[in-house]
TORKOL-4160 file (C-alpha; in steps of 0.2 Angstrom, whole numbers, padded with zeros to 4 digits, m for minus):
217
<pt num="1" X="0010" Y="0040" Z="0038"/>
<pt num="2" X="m0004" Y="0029" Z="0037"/>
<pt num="3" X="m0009" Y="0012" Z="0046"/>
<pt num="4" X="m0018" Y="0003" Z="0033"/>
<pt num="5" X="m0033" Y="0001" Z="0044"/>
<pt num="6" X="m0049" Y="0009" Z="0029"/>
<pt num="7" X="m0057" Y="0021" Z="0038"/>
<pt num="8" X="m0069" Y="0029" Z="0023"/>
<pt num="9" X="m0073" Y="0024" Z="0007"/>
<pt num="10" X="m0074" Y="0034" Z="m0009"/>
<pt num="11" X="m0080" Y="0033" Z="m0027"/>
<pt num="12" X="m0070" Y="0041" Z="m0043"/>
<pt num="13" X="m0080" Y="0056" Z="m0048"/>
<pt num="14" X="m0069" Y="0061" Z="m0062"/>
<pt num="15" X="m0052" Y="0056" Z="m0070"/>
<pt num="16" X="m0043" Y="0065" Z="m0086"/>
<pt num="17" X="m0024" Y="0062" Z="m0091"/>
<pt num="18" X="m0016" Y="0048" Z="m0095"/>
<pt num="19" X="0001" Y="0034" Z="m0090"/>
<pt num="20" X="0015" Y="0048" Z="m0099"/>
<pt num="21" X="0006" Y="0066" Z="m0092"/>
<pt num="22" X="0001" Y="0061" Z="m0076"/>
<pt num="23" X="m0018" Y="0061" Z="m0071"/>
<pt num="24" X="m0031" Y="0074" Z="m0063"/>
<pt num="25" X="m0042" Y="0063" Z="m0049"/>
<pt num="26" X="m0057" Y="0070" Z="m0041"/>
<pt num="27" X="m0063" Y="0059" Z="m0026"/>
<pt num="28" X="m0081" Y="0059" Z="m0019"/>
<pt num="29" X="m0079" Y="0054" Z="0000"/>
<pt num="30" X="m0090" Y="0067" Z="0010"/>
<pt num="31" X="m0088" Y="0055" Z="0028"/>
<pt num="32" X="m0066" Y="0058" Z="0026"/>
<pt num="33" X="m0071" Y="0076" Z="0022"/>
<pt num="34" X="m0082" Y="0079" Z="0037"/>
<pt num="35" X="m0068" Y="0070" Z="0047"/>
<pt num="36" X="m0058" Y="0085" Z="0042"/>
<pt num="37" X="m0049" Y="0087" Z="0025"/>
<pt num="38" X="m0041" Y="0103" Z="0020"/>
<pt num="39" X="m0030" Y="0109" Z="0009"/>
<pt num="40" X="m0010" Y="0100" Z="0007"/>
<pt num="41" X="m0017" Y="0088" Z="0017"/>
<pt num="42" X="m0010" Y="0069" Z="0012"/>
<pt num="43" X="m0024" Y="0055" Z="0007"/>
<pt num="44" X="m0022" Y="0037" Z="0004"/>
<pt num="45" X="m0032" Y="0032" Z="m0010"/>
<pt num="46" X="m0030" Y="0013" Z="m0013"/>
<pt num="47" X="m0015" Y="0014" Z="m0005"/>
<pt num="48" X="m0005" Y="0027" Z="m0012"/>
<pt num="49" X="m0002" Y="0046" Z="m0002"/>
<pt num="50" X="m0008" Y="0059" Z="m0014"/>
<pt num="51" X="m0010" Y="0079" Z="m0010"/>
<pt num="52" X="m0025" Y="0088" Z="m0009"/>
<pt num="53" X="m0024" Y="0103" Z="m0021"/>
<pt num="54" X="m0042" Y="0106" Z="m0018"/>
<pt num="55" X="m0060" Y="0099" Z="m0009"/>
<pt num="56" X="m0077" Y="0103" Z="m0006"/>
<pt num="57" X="m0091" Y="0096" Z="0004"/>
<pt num="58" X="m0091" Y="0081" Z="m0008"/>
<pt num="59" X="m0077" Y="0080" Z="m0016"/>
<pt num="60" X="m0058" Y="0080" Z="m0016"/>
<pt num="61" X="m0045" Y="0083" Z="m0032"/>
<pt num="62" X="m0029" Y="0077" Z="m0033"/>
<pt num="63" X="m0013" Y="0080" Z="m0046"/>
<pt num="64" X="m0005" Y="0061" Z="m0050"/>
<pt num="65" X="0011" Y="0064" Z="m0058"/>
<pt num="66" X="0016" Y="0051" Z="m0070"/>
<pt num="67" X="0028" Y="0042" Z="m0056"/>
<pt num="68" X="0014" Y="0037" Z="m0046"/>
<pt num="69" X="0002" Y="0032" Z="m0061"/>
<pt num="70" X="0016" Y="0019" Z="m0068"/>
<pt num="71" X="0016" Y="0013" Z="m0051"/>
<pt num="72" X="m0002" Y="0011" Z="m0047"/>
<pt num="73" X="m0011" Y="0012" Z="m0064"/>
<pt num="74" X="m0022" Y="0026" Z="m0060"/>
<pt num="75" X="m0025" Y="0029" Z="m0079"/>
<pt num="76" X="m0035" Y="0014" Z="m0079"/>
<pt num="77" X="m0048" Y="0020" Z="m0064"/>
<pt num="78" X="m0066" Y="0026" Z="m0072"/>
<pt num="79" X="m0078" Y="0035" Z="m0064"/>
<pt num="80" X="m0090" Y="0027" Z="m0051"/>
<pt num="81" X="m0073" Y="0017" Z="m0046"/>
<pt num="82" X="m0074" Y="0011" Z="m0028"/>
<pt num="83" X="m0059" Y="0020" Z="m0019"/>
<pt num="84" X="m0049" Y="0013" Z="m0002"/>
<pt num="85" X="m0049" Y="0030" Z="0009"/>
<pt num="86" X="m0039" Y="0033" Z="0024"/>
<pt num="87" X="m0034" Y="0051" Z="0032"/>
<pt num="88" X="m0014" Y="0052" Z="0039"/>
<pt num="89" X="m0012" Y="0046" Z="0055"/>
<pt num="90" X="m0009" Y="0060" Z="0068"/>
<pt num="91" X="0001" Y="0061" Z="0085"/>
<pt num="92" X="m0007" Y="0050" Z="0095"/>
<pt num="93" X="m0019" Y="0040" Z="0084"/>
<pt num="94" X="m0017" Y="0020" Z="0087"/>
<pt num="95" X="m0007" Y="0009" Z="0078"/>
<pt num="96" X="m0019" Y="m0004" Z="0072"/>
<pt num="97" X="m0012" Y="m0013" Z="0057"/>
<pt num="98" X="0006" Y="m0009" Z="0051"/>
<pt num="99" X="0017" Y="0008" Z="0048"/>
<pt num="100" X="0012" Y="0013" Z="0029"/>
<pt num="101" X="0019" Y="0026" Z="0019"/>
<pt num="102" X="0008" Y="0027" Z="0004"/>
<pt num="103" X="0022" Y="0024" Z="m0009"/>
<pt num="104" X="0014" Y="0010" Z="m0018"/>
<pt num="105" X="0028" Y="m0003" Z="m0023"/>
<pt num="106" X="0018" Y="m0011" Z="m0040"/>
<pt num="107" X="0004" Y="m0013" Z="m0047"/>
<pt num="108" X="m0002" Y="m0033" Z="m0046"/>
<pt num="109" X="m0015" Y="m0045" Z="m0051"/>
<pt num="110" X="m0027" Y="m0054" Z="m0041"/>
<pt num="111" X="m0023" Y="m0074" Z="m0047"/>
<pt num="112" X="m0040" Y="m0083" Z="m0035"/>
<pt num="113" X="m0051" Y="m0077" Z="m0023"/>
<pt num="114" X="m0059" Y="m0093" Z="m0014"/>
<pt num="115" X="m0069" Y="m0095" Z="0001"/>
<pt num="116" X="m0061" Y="m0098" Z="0017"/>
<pt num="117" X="m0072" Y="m0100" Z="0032"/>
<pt num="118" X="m0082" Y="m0086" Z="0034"/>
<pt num="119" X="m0071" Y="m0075" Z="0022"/>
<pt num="120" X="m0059" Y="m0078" Z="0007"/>
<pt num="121" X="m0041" Y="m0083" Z="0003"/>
<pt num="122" X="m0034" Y="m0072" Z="m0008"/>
<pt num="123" X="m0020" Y="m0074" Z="m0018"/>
<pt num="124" X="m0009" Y="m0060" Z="m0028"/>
<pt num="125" X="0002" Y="m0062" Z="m0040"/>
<pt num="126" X="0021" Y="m0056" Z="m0033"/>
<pt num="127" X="0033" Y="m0045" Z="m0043"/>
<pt num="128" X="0050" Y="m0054" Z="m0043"/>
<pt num="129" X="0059" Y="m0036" Z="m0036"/>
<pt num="130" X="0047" Y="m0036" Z="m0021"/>
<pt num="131" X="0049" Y="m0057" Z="m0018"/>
<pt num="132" X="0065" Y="m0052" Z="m0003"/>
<pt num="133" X="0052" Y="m0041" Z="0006"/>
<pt num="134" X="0036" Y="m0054" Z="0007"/>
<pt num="135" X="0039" Y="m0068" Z="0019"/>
<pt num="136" X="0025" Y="m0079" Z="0029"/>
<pt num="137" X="0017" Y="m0070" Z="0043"/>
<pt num="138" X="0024" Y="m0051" Z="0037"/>
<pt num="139" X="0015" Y="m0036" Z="0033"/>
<pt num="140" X="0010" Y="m0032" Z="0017"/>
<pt num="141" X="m0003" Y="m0015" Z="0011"/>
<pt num="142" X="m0014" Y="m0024" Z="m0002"/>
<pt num="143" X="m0025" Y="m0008" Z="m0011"/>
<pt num="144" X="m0019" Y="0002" Z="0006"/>
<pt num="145" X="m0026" Y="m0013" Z="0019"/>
<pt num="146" X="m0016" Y="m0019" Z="0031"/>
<pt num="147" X="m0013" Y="m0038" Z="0029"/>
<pt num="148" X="m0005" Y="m0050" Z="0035"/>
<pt num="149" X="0006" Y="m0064" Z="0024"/>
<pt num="150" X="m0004" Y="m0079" Z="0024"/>
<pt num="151" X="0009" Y="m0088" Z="0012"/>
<pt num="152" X="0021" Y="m0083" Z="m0003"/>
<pt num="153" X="0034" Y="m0092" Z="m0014"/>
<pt num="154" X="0041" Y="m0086" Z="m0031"/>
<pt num="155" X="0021" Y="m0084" Z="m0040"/>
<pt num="156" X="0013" Y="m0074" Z="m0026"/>
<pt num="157" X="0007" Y="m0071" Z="m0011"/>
<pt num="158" X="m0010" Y="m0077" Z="0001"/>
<pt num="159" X="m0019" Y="m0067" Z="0012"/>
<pt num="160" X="m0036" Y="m0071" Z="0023"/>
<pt num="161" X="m0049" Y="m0059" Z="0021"/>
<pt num="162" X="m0063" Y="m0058" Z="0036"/>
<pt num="163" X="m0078" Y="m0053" Z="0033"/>
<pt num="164" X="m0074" Y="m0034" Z="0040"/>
<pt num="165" X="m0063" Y="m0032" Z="0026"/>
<pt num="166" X="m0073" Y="m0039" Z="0013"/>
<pt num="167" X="m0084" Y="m0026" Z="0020"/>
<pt num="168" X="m0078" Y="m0009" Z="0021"/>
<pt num="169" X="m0064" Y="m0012" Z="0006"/>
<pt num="170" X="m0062" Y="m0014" Z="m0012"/>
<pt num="171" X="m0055" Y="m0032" Z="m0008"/>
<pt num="172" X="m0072" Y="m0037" Z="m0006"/>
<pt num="173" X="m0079" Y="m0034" Z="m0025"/>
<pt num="174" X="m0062" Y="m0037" Z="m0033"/>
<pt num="175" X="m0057" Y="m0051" Z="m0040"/>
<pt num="176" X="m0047" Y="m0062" Z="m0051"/>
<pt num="177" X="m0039" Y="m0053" Z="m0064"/>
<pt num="178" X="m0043" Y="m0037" Z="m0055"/>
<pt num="179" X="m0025" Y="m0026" Z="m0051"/>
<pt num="180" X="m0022" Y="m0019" Z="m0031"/>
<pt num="181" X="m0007" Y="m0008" Z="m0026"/>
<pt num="182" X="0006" Y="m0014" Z="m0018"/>
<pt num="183" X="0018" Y="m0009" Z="m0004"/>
<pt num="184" X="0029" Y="m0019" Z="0006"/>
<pt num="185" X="0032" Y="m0017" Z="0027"/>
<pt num="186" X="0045" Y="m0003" Z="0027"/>
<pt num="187" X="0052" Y="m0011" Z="0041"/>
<pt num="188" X="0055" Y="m0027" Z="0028"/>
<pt num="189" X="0062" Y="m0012" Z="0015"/>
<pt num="190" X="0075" Y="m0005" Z="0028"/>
<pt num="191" X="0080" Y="m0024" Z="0036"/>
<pt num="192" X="0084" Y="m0027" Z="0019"/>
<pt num="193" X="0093" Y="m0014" Z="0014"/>
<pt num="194" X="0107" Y="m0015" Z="0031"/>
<pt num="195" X="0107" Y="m0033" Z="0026"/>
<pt num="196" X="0113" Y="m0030" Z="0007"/>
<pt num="197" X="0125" Y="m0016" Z="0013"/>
<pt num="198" X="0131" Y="m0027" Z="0024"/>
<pt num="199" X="0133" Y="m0040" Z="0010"/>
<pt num="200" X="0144" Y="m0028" Z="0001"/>
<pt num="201" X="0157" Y="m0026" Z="0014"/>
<pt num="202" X="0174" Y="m0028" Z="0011"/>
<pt num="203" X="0178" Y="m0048" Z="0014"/>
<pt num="204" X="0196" Y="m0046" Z="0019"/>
<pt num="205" X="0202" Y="m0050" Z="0036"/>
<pt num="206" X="0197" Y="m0037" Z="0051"/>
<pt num="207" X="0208" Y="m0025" Z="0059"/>
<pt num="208" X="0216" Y="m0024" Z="0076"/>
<pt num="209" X="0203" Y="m0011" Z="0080"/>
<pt num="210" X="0189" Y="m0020" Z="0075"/>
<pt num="211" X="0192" Y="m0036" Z="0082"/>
<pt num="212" X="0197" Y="m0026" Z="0099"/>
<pt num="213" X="0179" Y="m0019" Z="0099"/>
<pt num="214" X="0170" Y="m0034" Z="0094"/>
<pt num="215" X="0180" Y="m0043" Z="0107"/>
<pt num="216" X="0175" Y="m0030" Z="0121"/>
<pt num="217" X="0157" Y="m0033" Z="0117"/>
């Protein structure tokens, strides 16, 4: 479980495989090691939660099975990469953005990035199977950062950066064209889902013992 709050950054040190074997990340990020990394621990990097099969004082390698790579496009890192870092939240920690999981949804394109204020207005473009989960003023996890929904119709979405995350994040250097990870407000993604079984229902007339109990409430 992670917050979307970026703690670290890192930098792709290595990368072999490709979309259909999975891929083999190494990740330099001494500052997240020295906060404490060890073995099976679970890292998101740009958003998504990967497992630690090995680290150093430098550097931490991570097994990407093809799942994850079709859903975050992985393959397409190179070394030198700037990387999103942020250790699992434990008992205790505060909840500063938004519950994350690190099970990136898609893969998307950045459509603008134009200056706003003191920061930027960016604006995604927006899968049509995650448009029931983005709505003005919910979360969203853009590259692993906590966000909130500036805007979104059928296209996209908006966000406004401030200067912090411009900052500390990859959403500072990317840009149009560039691709983030996406992930959805799991609270959105379960709301949803009572919400379609509910749908489904059978529409036939209640029983007695249903309209007794709804009548005692």
């Amino acid at each position: 479980m992670f917050s979307g709050l970026i703690a670290f950054d890192g930098r792709v040190a290595s990368v072999e495989g490709d979309r259909s074997r999975g891929v083999t990340l190494v990740v330099e990020s001494p500052a997240a090691l020295a906060d404490g990394v060890a073995l099976g621990d679970s890292v998101a990097v740009n958003g998504a939660c990967l497992t630690v099969v090995s680290a150093d004082a430098r550097t931490m390698r991570f097994d990407v099975v093809p799942e994850t790579v079709d859903r975050t496009g992985f393959d397409r890192l190179r070394a030198g990469d700037r990387l999103n870092i942020e250790l699992s939240l434990r008992v205790g920690d505060r909840l500063g953005g938004h519950l994350v999981y690190g099970h990136v949804d898609a893969n998307a394109s950045i459509l603008s990035k134009e200056p706003e204020g003191q920061g930027f207005r960016l604006r995604v473009s927006l899968p049509d199977a995650l448009l029931p989960f983005v709505v003005e003023k919910g979360y969203i996890a853009v590259d692993g950062v906590s966000l909130t929904v500036a805007s979104a119709d059928h296209e996209g979405f908006t966000v406004a950066l401030i200067p912090e995350t411009t900052r500390r994040t990859t959403l500072g250097t990317k840009g149009p064209g560039d691709r983030v990870n996406l992930e959805v407000d799991p609270v959105a993604r379960y709301a949803h889902g009572a919400a379609a079984q509910y749908a489904h229902r059978d529409a036939s007339a209640p029983t007695a013992e249903e309209v007794a109990w709804a009548y005692e409430i």
